[in-house]
C-alpha positions as CSV (number, residue, x, y, z in Angstrom):
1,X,1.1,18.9,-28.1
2,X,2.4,15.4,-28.2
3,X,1.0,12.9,-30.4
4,X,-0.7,9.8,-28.9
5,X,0.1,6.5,-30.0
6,X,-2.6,3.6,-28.5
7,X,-1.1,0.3,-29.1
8,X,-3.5,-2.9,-29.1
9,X,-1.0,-5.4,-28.9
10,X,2.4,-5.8,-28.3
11,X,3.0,-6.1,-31.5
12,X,2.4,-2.7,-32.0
13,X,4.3,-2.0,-28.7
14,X,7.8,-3.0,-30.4
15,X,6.9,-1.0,-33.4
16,X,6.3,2.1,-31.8
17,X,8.8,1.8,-29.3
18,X,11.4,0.4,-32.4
19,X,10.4,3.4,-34.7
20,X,11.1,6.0,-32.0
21,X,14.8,4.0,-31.4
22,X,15.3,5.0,-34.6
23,X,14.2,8.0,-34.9
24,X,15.8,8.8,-31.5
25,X,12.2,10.3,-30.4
26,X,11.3,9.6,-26.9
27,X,8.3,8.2,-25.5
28,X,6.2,9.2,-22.7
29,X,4.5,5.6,-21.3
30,X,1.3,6.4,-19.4
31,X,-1.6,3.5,-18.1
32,X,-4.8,5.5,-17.2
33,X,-2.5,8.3,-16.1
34,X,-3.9,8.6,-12.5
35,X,-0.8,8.9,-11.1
36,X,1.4,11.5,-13.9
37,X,0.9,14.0,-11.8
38,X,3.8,12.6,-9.1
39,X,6.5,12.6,-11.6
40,X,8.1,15.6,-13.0
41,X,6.7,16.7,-16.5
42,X,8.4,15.4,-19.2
43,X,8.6,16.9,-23.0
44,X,8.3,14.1,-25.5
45,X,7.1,14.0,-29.5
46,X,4.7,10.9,-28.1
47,X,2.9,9.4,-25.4
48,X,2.1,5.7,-25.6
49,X,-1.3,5.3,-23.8
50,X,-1.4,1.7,-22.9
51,X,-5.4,1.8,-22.4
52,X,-6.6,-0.3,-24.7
53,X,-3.6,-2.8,-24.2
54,X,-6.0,-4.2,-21.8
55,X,-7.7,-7.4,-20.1
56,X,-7.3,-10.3,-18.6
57,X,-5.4,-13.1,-20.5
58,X,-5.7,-16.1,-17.8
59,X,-6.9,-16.8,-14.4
60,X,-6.5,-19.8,-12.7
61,X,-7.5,-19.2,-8.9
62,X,-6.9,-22.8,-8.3
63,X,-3.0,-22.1,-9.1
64,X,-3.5,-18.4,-8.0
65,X,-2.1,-17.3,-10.9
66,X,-3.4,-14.1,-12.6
67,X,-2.4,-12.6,-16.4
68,X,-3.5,-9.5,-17.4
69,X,-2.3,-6.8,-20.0
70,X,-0.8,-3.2,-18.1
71,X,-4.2,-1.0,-19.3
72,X,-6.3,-3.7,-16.8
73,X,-7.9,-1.1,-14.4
74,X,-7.8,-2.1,-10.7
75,X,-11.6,-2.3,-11.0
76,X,-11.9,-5.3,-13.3
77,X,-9.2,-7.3,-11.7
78,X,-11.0,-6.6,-8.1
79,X,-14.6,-7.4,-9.4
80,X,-12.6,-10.9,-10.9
81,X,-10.8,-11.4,-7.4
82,X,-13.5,-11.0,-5.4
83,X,-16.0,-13.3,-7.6
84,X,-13.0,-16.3,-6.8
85,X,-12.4,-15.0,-3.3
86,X,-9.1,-13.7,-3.8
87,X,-7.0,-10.5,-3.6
88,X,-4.2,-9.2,-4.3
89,X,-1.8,-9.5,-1.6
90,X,0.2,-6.2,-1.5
91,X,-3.2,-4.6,-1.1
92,X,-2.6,-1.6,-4.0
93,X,-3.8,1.9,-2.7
94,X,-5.8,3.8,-4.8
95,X,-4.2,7.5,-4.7
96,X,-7.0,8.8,-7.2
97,X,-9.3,10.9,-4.6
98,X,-6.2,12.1,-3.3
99,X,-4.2,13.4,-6.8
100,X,-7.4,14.6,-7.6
101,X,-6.8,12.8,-10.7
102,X,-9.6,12.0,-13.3
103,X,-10.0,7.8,-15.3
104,X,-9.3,4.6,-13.8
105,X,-5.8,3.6,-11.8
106,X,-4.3,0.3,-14.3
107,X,-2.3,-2.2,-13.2
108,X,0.4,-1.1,-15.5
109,X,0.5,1.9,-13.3
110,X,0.3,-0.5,-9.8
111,X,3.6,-2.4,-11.4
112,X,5.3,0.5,-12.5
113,X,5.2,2.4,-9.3
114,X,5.4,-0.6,-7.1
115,X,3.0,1.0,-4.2
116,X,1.5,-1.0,-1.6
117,X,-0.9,-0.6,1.2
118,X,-0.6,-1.6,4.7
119,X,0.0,-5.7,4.0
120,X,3.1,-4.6,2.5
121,X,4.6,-5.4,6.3
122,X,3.6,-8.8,6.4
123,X,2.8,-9.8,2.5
124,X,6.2,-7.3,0.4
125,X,5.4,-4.7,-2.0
126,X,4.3,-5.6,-5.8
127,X,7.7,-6.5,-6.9
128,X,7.6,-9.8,-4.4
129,X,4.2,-11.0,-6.0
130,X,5.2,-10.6,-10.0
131,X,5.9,-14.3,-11.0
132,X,6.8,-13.3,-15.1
133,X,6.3,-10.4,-18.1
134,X,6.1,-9.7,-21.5
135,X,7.8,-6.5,-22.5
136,X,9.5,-4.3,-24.9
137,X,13.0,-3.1,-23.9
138,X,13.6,0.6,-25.2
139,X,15.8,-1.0,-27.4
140,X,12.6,-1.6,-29.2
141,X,13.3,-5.3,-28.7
142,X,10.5,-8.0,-27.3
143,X,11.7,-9.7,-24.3
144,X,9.9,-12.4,-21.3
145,X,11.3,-13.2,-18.1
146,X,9.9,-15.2,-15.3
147,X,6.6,-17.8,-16.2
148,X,2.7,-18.6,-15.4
149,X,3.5,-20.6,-12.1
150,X,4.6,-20.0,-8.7
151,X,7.2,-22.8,-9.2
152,X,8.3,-21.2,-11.8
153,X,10.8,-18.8,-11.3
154,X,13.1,-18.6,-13.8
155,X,14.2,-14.9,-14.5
156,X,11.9,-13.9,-11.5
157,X,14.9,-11.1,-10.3
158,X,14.3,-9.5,-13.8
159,X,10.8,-8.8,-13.2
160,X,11.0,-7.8,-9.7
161,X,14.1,-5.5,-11.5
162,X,11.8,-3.9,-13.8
163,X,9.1,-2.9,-11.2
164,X,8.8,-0.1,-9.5
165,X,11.0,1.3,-12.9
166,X,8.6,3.9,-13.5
167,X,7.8,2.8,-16.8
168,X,12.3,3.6,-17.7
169,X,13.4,0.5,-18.6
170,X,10.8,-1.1,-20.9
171,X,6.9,-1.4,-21.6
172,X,5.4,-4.3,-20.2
173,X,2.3,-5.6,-22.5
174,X,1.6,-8.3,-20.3
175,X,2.2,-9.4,-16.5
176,X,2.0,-12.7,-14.3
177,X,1.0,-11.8,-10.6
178,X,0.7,-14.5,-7.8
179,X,-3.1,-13.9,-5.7
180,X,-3.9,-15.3,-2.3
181,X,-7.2,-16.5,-0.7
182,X,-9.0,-13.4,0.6
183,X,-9.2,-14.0,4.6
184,X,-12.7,-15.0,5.9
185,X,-13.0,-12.1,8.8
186,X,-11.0,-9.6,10.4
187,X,-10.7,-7.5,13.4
188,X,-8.9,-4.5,14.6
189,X,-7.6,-4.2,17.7
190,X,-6.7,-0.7,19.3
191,X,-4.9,0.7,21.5
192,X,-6.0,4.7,22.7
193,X,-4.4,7.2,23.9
194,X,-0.4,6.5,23.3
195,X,1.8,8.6,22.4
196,X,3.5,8.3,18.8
197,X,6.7,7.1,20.1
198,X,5.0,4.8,22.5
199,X,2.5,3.6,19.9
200,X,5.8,2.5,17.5
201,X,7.5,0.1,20.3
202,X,4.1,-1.5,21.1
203,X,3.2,-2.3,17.2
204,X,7.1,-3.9,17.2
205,X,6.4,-6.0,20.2
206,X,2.9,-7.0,19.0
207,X,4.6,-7.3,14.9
208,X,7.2,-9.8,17.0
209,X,4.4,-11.6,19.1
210,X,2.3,-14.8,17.5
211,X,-0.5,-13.1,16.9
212,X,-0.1,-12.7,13.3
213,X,-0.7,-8.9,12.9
214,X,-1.2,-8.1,8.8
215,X,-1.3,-4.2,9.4
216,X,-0.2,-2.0,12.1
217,X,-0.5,1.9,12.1
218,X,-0.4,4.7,14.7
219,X,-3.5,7.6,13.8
220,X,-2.8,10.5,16.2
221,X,-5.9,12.5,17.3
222,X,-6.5,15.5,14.4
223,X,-5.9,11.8,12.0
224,X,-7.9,8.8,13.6
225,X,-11.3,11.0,13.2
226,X,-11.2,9.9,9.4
227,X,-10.7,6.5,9.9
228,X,-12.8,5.8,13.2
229,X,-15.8,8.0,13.2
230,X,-16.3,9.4,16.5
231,X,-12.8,8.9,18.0
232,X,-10.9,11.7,19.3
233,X,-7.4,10.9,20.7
234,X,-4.9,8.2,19.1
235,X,-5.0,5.5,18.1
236,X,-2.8,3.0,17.2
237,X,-4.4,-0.2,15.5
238,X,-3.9,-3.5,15.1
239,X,-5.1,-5.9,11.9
240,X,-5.5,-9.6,12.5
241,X,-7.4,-11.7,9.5
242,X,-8.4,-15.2,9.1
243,X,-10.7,-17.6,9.8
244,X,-13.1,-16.2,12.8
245,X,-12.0,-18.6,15.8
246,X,-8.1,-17.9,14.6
247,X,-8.8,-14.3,15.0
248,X,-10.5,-14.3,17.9
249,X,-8.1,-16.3,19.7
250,X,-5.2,-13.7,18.6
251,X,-7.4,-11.0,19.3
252,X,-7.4,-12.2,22.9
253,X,-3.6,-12.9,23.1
254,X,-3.4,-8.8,22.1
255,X,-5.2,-8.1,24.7
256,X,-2.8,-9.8,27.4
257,X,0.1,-8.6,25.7
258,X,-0.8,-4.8,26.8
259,X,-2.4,-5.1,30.0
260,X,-3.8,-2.3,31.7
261,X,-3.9,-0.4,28.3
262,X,-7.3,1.1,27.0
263,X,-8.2,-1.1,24.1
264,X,-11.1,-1.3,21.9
265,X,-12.1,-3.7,19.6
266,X,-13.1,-2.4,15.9
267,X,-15.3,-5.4,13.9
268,X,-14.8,-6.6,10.7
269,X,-17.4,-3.9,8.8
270,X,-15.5,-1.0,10.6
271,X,-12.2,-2.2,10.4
272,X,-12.0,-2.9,6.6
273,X,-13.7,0.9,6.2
274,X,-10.8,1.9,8.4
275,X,-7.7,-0.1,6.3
276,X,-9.2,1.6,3.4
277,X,-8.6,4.7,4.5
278,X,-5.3,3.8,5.6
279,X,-4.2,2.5,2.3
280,X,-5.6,5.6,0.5
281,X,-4.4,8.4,2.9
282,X,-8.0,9.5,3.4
283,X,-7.1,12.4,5.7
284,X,-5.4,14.1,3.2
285,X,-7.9,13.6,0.7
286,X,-9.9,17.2,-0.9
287,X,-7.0,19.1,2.1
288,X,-4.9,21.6,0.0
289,X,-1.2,20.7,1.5
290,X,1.5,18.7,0.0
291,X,2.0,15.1,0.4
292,X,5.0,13.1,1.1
293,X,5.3,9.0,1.4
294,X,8.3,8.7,3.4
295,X,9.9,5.3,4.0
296,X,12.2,4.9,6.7
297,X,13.0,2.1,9.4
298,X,10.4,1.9,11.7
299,X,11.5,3.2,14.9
300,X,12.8,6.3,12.9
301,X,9.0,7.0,12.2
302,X,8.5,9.0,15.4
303,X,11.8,11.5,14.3
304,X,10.1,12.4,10.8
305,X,6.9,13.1,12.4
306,X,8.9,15.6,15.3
307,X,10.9,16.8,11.9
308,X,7.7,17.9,9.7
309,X,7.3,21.7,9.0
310,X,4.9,23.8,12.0
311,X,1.0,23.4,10.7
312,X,1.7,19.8,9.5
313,X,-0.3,16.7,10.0
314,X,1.3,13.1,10.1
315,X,0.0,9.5,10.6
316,X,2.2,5.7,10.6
317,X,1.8,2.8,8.6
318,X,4.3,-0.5,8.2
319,X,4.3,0.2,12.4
320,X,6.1,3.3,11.7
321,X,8.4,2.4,8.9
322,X,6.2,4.6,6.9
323,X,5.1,8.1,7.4
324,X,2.7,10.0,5.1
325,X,3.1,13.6,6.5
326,X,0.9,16.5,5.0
327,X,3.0,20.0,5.1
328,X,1.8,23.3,4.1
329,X,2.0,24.3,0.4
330,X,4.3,27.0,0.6
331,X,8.2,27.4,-0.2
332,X,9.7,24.0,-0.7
333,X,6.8,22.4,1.3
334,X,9.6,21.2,3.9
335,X,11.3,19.4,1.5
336,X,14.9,19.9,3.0
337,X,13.8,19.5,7.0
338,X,12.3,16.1,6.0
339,X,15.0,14.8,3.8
340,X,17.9,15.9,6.9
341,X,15.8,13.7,8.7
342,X,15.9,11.1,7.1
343,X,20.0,11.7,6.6
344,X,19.9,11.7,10.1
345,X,18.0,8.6,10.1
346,X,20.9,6.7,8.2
347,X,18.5,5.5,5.5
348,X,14.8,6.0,3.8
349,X,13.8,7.8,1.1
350,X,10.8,10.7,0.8
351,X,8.7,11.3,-2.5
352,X,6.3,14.3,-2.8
353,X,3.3,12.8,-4.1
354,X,1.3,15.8,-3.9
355,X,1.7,19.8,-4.4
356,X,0.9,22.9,-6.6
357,X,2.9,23.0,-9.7
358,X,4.7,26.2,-8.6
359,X,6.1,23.9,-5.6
360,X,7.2,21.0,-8.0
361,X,9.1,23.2,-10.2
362,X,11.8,23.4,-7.2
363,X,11.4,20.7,-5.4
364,X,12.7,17.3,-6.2
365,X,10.1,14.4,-6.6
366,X,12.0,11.1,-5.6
367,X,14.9,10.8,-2.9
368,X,18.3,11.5,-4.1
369,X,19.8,7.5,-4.3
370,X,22.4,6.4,-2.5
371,X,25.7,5.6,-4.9
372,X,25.2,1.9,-5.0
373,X,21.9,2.3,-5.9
374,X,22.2,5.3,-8.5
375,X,25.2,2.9,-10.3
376,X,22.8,-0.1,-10.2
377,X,20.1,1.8,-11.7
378,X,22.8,3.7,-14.5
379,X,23.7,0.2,-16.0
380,X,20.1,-1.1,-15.8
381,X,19.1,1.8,-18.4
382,X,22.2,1.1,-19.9
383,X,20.8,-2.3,-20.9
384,X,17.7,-1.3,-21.1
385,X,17.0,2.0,-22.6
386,X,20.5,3.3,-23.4
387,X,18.9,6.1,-25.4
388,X,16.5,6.7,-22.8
389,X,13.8,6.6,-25.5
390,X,11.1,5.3,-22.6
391,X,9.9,8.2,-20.0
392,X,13.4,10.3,-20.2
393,X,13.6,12.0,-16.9
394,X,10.7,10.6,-14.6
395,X,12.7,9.4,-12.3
396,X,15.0,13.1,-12.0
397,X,15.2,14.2,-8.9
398,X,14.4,17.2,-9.6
């Protein structure tokens, strides 16, 4: 069993991290470890538990400006955003009823993976939000990029860079995230009974209409029951936010841009239920298949859906451009009919986020990279981690 090392400050970061450079020991890096179970096991002397490298360090909502430490859980910087009437804009999902995973997501974890819920199509993904960090290369050496001020963007590629990194290039002890006003009201608007490829080119023309459309997903009919109770064929919905009058008015101008379509109208009570359970795959939540978060360009969404394995079940977020698809967990869990796909598809990538250890022992996690990617991400480490001392082979692919 690996021994646990639970730094309190990042002081004790760089010693740990330094100590293991020397000892060439690596390091597993884990935040509340609610999502460890999507990356493939690893087999280190260590694991750095970042929990109590916690809190909030600053928050200015007037400058929306947050700072926090990486073992912050979700909950504490919600309960602060909300008091302020804020949010975080990338709307984080919270996969921990779906892993079936036990403690409290961190944002350590949130930055590391760089997931994002359905505003990621009008707001970007983590990465776009992080304004600076503190961290510890796995050179074992203390570094800062970026600053405390949205005008301030001074090394701000380096912290985008180390996002979404998987915890491989260096420990981050504490992070600068931009907020945003939380929006007054919001309605859904929805449009029944359309067909998944029909459902893709009317969220493009309403994405590319003025009505300002923050979220846009396509729920065919054995999904949308666990997001609209009641409902019993597709539907594909529609999120505008803002100030009531603003919303109403581009609720309106939705419905003259589909005329002679069957739309409903979901409130703001029922609609932020339903965007929840977008954001956290709720159908696929207590199920017993495999789950895969495929990104691909949006009108390629219908083509991975048509690709999925007999007995699947499949629902659209980003107005297609992603697909979470739940396949049965048996063989490979349809690992190499989703992945042709997306070959076929010219670009995307596929990550199985869920499945039964036998099925992760032969299946690849993460999407084999394209070249220009791979050799981007070889002399990152390079710099980085050149002794890939910090979560050696989380990111293999297989």
């Amino acid at each position: 069993m690996a021994n646990t090392l639970t730094p309190e400050t990042a002081a004790d970061v760089e010693d740990y991290v330094a100590s293991a450079v020397a000892s060439s020991e690596p390091i597993e890096i884990v935040g509340g470890g609610t999502k460890r179970s999507i990356a493939p096991p690893m087999q280190t002397g260590f694991v750095m538990d970042l929990t109590r490298l916690s809190g909030i360090v600053t928050y200015e909502p007037e400058e929306l400006v947050l700072t926090l430490r990486p073992g912050t859980t979700m909950a504490e910087i919600e309960e602060a955003l909300v008091a302020a009437g804020q949010m975080l804009a990338f709307e984080p999902p919270d996969l921990v009823p779906l892993l079936g995973a036990e403690g409290q997501a961190t944002f350590g974890g949130t930055f590391g993976t760089n997931f994002a819920g359905p505003r990621r199509l009008t707001a970007g993904a983590v990465r776009d939000h992080m304004l600076g960090l503190s961290a510890v290369s796995g050179r074992g050496e203390s570094f800062k990029a970026g600053g405390k001020v949205v005008k301030n963007v001074t090394g701000y590629d380096l912290a985008r860079a180390l996002c979404g990194s998987w915890g491989t290039l260096a420990v981050a002890t504490e992070m600068t995230v931009k907020v945003l006003p939380r929006p007054e009201t919001e309605t859904t608007i929805a449009l029944r009974g359309l067909s998944t490829e029909a459902a893709v080119r009317a969220m493009s023309r309403a994405m590319g209409s003025a009505a300002d459309v923050s979220g846009a997903a396509h729920l065919p009919a054995d999904i949308v029951g666990f997001m609209v109770p009641g409902a019993d064929v597709p539907h594909t919905v529609l999120r505008l936010e803002g100030f009531g009058p603003s919303v109403a008015a581009r609720a309106e101008a939705l419905h003259r841009l589909f005329p002679g379509e069957d739309i409903a109208e979901i409130e703001r009570e029922p609609s932020q239920a339903l965007w929840r359970a977008v954001r956290d795959v709720a159908p696929f939540i207590g199920s017993g298949g495999a789950v895969w978060r495929i990104s691909v360009a949006p009108t390629e969404g219908p083509a991975i859906v048509k690709a999925a394995p007999v007995g699947s079940r499949a629902f659209l977020d980003w107005a297609g451009g992603l697909v979470w698809v739940e396949t049965p967990a048996t063989g490979e869990a349809g690992a190499s009919v989703l992945r042709e796909a997306i070959a076929r598809a010219g670009s995307g990538h596929a990550t199985l986020i869920r499945a039964p250890a036998e099925i992760r022992a032969g299946t690849a996690t993460f999407h084999n990279p394209a070249v220009n990617v791979k050799a981007l991400s070889q002399r990152l480490r390079a710099a980085f981690d050149p002794q890939s001392i910090l979560n050696p082979g989380r990111l293999a692919r297989t």
